[in-house]
Structure formats: C-alpha cells, structure tokens
C-alpha positions in Angstrom: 65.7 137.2 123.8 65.7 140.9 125.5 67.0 141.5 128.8 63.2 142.6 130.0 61.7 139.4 128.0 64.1 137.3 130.0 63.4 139.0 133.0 59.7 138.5 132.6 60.2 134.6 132.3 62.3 134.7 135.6 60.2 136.5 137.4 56.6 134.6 135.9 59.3 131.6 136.7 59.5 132.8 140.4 56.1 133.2 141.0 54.7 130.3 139.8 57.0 128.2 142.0 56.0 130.1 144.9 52.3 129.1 144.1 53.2 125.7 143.2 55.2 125.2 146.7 52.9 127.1 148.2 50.1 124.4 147.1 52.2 121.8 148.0 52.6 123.3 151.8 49.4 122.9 152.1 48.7 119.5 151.0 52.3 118.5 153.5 50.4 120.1 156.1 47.3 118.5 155.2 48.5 115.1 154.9 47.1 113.5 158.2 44.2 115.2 157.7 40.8 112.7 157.1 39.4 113.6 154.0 41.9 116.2 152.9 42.6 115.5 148.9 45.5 116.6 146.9 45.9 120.3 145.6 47.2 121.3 142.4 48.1 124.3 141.0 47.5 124.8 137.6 49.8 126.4 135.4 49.0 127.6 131.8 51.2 129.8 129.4 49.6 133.4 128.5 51.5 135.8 126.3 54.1 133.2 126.5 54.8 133.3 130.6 53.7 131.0 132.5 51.0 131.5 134.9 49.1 129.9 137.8 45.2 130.7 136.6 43.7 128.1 139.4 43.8 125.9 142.4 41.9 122.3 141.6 42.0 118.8 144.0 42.4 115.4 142.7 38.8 113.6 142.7 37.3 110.3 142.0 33.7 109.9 141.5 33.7 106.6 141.3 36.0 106.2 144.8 34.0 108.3 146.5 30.2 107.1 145.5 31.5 103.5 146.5 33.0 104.9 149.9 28.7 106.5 151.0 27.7 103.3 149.5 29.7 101.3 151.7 29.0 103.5 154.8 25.7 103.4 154.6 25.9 99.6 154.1 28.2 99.2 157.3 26.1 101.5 159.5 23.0 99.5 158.3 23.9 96.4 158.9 25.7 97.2 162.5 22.3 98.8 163.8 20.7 95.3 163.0 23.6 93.0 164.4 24.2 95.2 167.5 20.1 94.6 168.4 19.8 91.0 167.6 23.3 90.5 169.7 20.9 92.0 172.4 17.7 89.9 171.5 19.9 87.2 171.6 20.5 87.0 175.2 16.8 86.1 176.0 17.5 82.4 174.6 20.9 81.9 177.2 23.8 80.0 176.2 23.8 77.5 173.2 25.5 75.0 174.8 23.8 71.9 176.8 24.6 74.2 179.5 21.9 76.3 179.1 19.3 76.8 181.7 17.3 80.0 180.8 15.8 79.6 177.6 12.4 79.1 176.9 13.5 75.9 175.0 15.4 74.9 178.2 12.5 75.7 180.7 10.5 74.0 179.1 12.4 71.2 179.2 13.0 71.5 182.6 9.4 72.1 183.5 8.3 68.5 181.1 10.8 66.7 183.6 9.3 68.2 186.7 6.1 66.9 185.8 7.1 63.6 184.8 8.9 63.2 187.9 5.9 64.3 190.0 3.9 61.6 188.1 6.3 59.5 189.8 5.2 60.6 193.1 2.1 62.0 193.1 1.7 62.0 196.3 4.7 64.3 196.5 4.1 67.7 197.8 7.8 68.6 197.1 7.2 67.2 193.7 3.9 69.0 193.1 5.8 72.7 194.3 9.1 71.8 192.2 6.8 71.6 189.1 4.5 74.4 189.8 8.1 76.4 190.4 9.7 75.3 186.9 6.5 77.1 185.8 6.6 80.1 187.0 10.3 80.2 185.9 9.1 79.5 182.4 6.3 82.4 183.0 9.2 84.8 184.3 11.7 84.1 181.3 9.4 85.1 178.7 7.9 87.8 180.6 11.2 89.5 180.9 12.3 88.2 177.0 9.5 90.4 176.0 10.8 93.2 178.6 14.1 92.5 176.5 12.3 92.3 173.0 10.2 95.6 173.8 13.0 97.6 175.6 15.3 97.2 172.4 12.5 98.4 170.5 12.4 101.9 172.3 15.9 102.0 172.2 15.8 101.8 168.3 12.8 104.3 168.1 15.1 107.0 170.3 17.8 106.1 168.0 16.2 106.6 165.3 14.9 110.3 166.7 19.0 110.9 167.4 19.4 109.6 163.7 17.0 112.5 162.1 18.5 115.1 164.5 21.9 114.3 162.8 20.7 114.3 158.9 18.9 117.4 159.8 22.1 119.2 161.0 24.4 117.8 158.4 21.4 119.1 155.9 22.0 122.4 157.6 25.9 122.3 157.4 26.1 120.6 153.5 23.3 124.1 152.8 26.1 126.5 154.3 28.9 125.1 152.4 27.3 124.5 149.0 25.9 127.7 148.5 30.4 129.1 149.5 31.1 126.6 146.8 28.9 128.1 144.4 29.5 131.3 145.3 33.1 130.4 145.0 33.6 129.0 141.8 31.1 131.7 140.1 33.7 134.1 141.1 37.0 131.8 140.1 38.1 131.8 143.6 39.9 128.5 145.4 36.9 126.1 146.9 39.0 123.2 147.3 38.6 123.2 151.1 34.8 123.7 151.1 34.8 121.1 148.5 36.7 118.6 150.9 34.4 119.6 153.5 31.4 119.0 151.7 32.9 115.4 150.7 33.2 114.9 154.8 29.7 115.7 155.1 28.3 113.7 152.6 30.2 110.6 154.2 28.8 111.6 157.6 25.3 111.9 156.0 25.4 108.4 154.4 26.1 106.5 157.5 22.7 107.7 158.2 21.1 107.3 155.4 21.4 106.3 152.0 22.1 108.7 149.3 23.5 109.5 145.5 23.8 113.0 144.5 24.3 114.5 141.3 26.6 117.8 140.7 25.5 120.5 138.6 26.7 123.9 137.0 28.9 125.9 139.5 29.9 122.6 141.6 26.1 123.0 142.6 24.9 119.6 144.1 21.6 118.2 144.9 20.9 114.6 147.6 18.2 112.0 146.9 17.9 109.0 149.6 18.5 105.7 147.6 14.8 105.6 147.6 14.7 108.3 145.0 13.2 111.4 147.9 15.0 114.5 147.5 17.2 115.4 150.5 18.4 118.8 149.0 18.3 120.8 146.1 19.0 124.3 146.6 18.0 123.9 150.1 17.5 121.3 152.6 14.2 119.9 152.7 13.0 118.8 156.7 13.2 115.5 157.7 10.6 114.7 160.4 9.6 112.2 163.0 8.0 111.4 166.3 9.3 109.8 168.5 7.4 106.8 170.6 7.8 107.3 174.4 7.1 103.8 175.3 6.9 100.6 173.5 4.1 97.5 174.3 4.0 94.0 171.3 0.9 96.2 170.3 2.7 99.4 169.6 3.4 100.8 165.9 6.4 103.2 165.6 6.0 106.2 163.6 7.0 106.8 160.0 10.2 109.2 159.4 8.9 111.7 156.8 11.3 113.8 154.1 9.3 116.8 153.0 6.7 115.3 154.1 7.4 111.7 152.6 6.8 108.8 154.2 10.4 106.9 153.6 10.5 104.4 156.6 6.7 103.1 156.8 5.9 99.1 155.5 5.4 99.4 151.5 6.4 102.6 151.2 7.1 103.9 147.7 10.2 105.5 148.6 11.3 103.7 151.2 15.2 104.0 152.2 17.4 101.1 152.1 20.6 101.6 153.5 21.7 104.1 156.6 22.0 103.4 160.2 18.8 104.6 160.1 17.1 101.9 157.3 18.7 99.2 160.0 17.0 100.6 163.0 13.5 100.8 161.6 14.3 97.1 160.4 14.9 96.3 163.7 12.1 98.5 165.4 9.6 97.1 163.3 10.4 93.5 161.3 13.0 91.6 163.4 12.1 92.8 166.9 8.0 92.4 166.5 8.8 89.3 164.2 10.3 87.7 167.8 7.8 89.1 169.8 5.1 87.4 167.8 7.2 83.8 168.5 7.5 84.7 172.0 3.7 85.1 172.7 2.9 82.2 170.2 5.3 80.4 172.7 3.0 81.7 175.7 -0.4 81.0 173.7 1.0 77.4 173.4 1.6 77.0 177.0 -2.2 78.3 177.7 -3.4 75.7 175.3 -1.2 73.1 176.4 -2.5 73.1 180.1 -5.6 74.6 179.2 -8.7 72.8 182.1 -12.0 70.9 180.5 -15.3 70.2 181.5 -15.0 66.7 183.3 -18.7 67.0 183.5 -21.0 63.8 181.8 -22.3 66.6 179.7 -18.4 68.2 179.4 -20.2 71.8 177.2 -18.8 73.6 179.5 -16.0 76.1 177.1 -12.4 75.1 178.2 -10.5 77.4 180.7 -7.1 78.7 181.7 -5.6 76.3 183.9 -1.8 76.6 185.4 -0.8 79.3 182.7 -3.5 82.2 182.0 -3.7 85.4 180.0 -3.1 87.6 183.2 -5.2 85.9 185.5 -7.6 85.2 182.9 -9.4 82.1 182.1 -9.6 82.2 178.5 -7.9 80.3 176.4 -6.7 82.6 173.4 -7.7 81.1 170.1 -5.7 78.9 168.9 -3.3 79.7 165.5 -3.3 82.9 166.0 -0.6 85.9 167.9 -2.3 87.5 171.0 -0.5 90.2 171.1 1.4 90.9 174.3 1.1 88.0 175.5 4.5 86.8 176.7 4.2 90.1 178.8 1.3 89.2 180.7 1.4 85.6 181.1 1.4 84.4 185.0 0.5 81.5 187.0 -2.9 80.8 188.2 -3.4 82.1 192.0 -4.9 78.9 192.9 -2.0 76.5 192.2 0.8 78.8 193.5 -1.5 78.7 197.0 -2.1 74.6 195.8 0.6 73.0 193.6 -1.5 69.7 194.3 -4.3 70.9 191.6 -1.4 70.7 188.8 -2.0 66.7 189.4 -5.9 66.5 190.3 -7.6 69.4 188.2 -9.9 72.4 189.2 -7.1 75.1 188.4 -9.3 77.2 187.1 -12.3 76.5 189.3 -10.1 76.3 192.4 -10.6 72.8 193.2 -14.4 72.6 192.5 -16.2 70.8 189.8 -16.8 70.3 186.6 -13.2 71.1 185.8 -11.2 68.7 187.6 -10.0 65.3 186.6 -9.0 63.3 189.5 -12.0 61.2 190.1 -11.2 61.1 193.4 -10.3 64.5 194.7 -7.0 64.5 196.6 -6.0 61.3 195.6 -2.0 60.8 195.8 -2.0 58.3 192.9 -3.8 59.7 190.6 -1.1 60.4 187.5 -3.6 60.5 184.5 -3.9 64.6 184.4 0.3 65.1 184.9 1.1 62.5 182.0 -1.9 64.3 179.8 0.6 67.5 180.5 3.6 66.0 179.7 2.3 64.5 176.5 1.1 68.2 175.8 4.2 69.6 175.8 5.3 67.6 173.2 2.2 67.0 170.6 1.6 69.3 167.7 -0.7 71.7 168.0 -1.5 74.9 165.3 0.9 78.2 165.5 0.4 81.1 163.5 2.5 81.4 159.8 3.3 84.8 160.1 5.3 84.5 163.3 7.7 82.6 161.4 8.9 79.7 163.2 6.6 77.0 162.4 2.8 76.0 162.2 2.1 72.5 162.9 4.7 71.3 165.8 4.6 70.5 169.2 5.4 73.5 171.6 8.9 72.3 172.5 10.1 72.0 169.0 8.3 75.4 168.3 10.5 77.2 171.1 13.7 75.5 169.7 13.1 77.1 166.5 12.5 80.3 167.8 15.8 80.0 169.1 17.2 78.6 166.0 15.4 81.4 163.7 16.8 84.1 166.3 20.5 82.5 166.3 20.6 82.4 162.7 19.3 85.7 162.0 21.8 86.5 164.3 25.0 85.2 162.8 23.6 86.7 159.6 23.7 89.9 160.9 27.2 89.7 162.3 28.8 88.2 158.9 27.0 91.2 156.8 28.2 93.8 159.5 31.8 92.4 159.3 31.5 92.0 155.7 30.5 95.3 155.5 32.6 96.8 157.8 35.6 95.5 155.9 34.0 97.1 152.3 34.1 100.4 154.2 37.5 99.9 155.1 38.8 99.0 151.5 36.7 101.5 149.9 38.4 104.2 152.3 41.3 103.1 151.4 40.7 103.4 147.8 39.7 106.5 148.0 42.7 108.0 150.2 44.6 106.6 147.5 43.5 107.9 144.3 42.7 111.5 145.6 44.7 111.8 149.3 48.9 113.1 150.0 51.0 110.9 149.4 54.1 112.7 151.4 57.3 111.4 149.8 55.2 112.4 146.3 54.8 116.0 147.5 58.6 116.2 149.2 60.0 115.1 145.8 57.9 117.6 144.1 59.2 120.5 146.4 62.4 119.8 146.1 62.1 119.9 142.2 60.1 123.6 142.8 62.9 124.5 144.6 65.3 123.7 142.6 63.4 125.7 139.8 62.7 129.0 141.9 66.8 129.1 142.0 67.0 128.8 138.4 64.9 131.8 137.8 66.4 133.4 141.0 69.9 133.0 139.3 68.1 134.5 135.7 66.9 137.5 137.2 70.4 137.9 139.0 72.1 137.6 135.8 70.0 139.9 134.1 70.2 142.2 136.8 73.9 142.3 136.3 73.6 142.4 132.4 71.6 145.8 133.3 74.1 147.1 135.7 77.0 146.6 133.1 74.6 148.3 131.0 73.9 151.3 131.9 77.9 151.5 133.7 79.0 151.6 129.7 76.6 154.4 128.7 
C-alpha cells in the first residue's frame, strides 16, 4: 500500500469514527428521552474507504402498531370506568349499610307503611311514611341530576377530545411534509421521524388509528373504522357541542370530512380512543340508566296510582302520592317516560295531609270518587296502606329496552338496576386495568426493541474510540514516513 493510500484509510478511518461517536452522543444524550429510538450510522465502502452515506433509527412496526393499539384501548376503556365509577354513587354503599339507594328507599319507605298500618291512627306514622317518600322522590331526582350531569361532562369531553386530534392533525401535517421533504433530499429525518412516532401515540389515545407508510416515509391515518384522518393533508374533524343535557336529549355526531364516525349504526363508526369511550358513555351506558331510573319512577306512579271507588268505578285512574310533576296521569304502563325520575314529586295534598296516604282522595284532595276509606277519617282503616305495601312488591310490566327486567315487582326491579349498574361497573374497571397494564407492556416492548440502551452505547464508544486512535496513530506514522521522506531527497 502507498503512503497516500494509507493515509486515505486513516483519515476515511478518522472520520467515520467521528460520525459514528458522534451518533452515539446523541442517542447518550437522548437516552431518557420518551420516544427517542436508537441512531445508527451507516457505513459502506466506496472506492475502497469507508464512508458514512446515512443516519437511520432502529424501528419496529409491529412494536409500535401494538403500542396505538393498546393506547387507544386503555384511554377507551378508562373514559367508560371513570363515568360509571361516577354513576355509581347514585345506588350508595353495597353493604347492608346502605341507606340512599333507590333499592334501600324503597325498602325503607315499604316498612314505613307497614308500620303505619299498625297504627293508623298515627299521625307520626302517617308523616314518617309520607317523609320516606319524598326521600325516595329526592334520590332519584338527584340520580338523574347525577346520570344527566355526567352526560354533559362527556359531551364537553368529547368537544376537548376533537380539539386535540385536530391540533395533533395539524402538528403530524407539519412534520410529515419535513420528513418527506427530508428523505427526498437524503438528509437525516430521524428526529422528525421520532416525533412523528410521539404524535401518532398522542393521537391514538384519542382515537383509534392504523396508518400505512408510503414512498418518501410519506404516511397517511385512517380511524379503525376505515375514515381517512390524513393523506397528504389533514382532513377536519367536526362536532357540536351540547350545552345542556335532559333524559330526552341526543348528543351530536362527531363528523371526519364530513363523516358521521360516532352516531348509532354508523358505517364507520370508531371503536377505540378516549373518544369511542365517551360517546359510549354519553349515549348507551349513561341513557341506558336513565331509562331504569324513570322506569323505577313510572313504577312508583303505578304502584300508588288512586281508583274510582265509585259503584260505577269508569272514572280513568290518577296520580296519587307519586305524580309526573304534579300531574295526575298515570304514565302508560311498560313503557320509559322519558325524564321522568327528574320530575317526579309528591302530591301537594298529602305533604299538607299525610293522613290521605291511609284513607284515599290523593288526587282529588280528600273528596270522592277516589278515596277508599269507607269512612272518611277513620283511624282504623288499614285496607288502602296494606294495598301499597303489597304494591311495592307485586309484578307489574317494565319496559325491555331499559334492560333490567320486564315482569317483576318494583323492589326487585330497583335491585337490579343496581346490580346491572355494579356489574357494568366492575367490568369497566377490570378492562381499564387490563388495559392499562397492555399499554404498559407494549411500551415496554417497544423501548426495548428500538430505544438506548446506555451500557450498549458506552461499550460501543469506547470501541470507536479506540478505533479513531488507531487511524490517529496511521496518519502519524505516515506523516513521519513523509517527513523522513522528503529529509532523504
């Protein structure tokens, strides 16, 4: 080999170390950085030096897909436990301590009647049960508070929700088209490719996605309900926000490029995404509940609902303690009134006369044909408070779509309410830890296969350095060989 071939090799030699540790520098400093992969310098032989022609990062396709996968899942799934958590609270304690469920008011309010059938001519009695009523009336007016409150908290979530994708649209546009741009011209995207990997994560704890990567590290986003999210350009997600929520309210669709992706039966409808969880909950669990609790409140109508005690009786049966707002119809029966656990109340005339719960004439206050004690004001008369009693717990009809039963007494029909809610419940929470615990191990996949491992890096450096000496101490020697060189001419 000639002096100025060997020099050539040092030198290449040199500057490819400095490349390769410069690389390396980089990924050191990068190592605590989330989302940072590994950088490699690659080095190919040209003319027979070596030479550093690009700067590439470790990847895994199949790492990463499962990581948005799993993201989406977890966000999801915590949306739908973190509501019914809330929901949950409008059926009190599960223990035997539990006083402030429907299921326990009821309960209580059953063994205030019977024990004014006791003493009927107990005005204590008489006010006691009228007061276990009005509980009952107060507990599922402010369930459905509850119930309708956590639905305009998910509708403004959801409105936060498309305000993100929008901007991380916005961001992923910016750095794909440097990307392109980039690796058109040969020059290092590795960053902007890391970046766009961080969006992409961000974006499917929104919403679900898959992507597919073209020519020029070009990408395009479809939700996992097939709508395209962004090809070339980002393409508007849209919604309208709901400013306050009532049982008989609809929320709005969220709309990609016009899309419906969010609205019942939709034909590309999203399935995953923080945002997938909270239109589950905004519109199927929440209004699912709602529906039991005004079942529960048609069934209390019904239950103490007045008839005509005329010798004719064709007079259409009324509201008695528990009315529709003050009204005295009696909602039909096997079928949701909408709303109703909102607006159920006492009847004015037994909270200014708890004494008609036992003789009748609720509705009519106190005059004929609707009440049942033969002799008005009768203390003894028991017949009308252990009809109610026996009310509370025979079947009567409750509408199939609500979810919690259709032929059952009222009592067992609040019970499994509660049971439905509870178990929907724990369901939640077991997927959301489940999927919280994916997340975790697919990060951790993923940090592995493509992230710095430190020690790895050190142990490369010191190898690098140990090389730049080497050609360091070539290019002395030949440097010296060219001295004594031209010294002997």
């Amino acid at each position: 080999m000639s002096l100025t071939a060997a020099l050539d090799t040092a030198t290449a030699g040199i500057s490819v170390a400095s490349s390769q540790t410069a690389v390396l520098s980089r990924n050191v400093a990068n190592q605590s950085t989330e989302g940072a992969s590994r950088k490699l310098a690659n080095v190919v032989t040209i003319n027979g030096l070596p030479s550093v022609v690009s700067i590439t990062r470790v990847t895994n396709a199949a790492a990463l897909k499962s990581l948005l996968t799993a993201k989406a899942d977890d966000s999801r799934d915590g949306a739908i436990s973190d509501a019914l958590t809330r929901l949950q609270s409008t059926v009190g304690a599960t223990s035997a301590d539990d006083t402030t469920s429907p299921t326990a008011l009821i309960s209580a309010l059953s063994d205030d009647l019977s024990t004014y059938a006791a003493s009927p001519e107990s005005t204590a009695a008489a006010s006691a049960a009228v007061q276990a009523a009005s509980d009952l009336a107060g507990a599922l007016n402010s369930a459905s508070d509850v119930v309708q409150q956590v639905r305009a908290d998910a509708d403004a979530a959801i409105a936060d929700s498309v305000l993100t994708i929008n901007d991380l649209l916005a961001q992923f546009q910016t750095v794909n088209e440097t990307i392109v741009k980039g690796t058109v011209i040969g020059a290092d995207v590795t960053d902007a490719l890391d970046k766009r990997d961080a969006i992409l994560q961000s974006l499917s704890a929104e919403i679900g996605i898959s992507t597919v990567t073209r020519s020029n590290n070009d990408m395009a986003i479809y939700t996992d309900g097939g709508v395209t999210l962004f090809d070339k350009a980002a393409r508007s997600v849209t919604f309208e926000a709901t400013n306050a929520f009532a049982a008989s309210t609809q929320g709005n669709a969220v709309y990609v490029d016009g899309v419906p992706v969010t609205a019942s039966g939709a034909s590309y409808e999203i399935k995953s995404g923080r945002l997938a969880g909270l239109v589950e909950v905004r519109d199927d669990l929440a209004v699912t509940y709602q529906d039991q609790l005004d079942e529960i409140a048609r069934g209390l109508i019904t239950a103490f609902q007045e008839t005509d005690q005329s010798a004719s009786g064709t007079g259409s049966a009324q509201a008695g303690l528990f009315t529709d707002g003050g009204s005295l119809v009696v909602p039909t029966s096997g079928t949701v009134s909408e709303g109703l656990a909102a607006r159920i109340s006492l009847a004015s005339s037994v909270v200014a006369t708890p004494t008609l719960l036992r003789d009748g004439g609720i509705s009519t206050n106190g005059a004929a044909p609707y009440v049942y004690n033969p002799s008005p004001g009768q203390s003894g008369y028991t017949d009308r408070l252990d009809g109610l009693v026996d009310s509370l717990s025979s079947k009567m009809t409750f509408d199939t779509s609500a979810g919690a039963g259709t032929s059952i007494s009222l009592s067992d029909y609040a019970a499994a309410s509660a049971s439905w809610l509870g178990v929907k419940s724990q369901s939640a929470s077991s997927a959301a830890a489940y999927s919280a615990t994916v997340k975790s191990t697919a990060a951790t996949a993923l940090s592995n296969a493509t992230g710095v491992n430190l020690d790895t890096e050190l142990s490369k450096m010191l190898a690098l350095e140990q090389s730049y000496a080497a050609s360091a101490k070539l290019v002395s020697a030949v440097d010296q060989m060219f001295s004594d060189l031209l010294n002997a001419i």
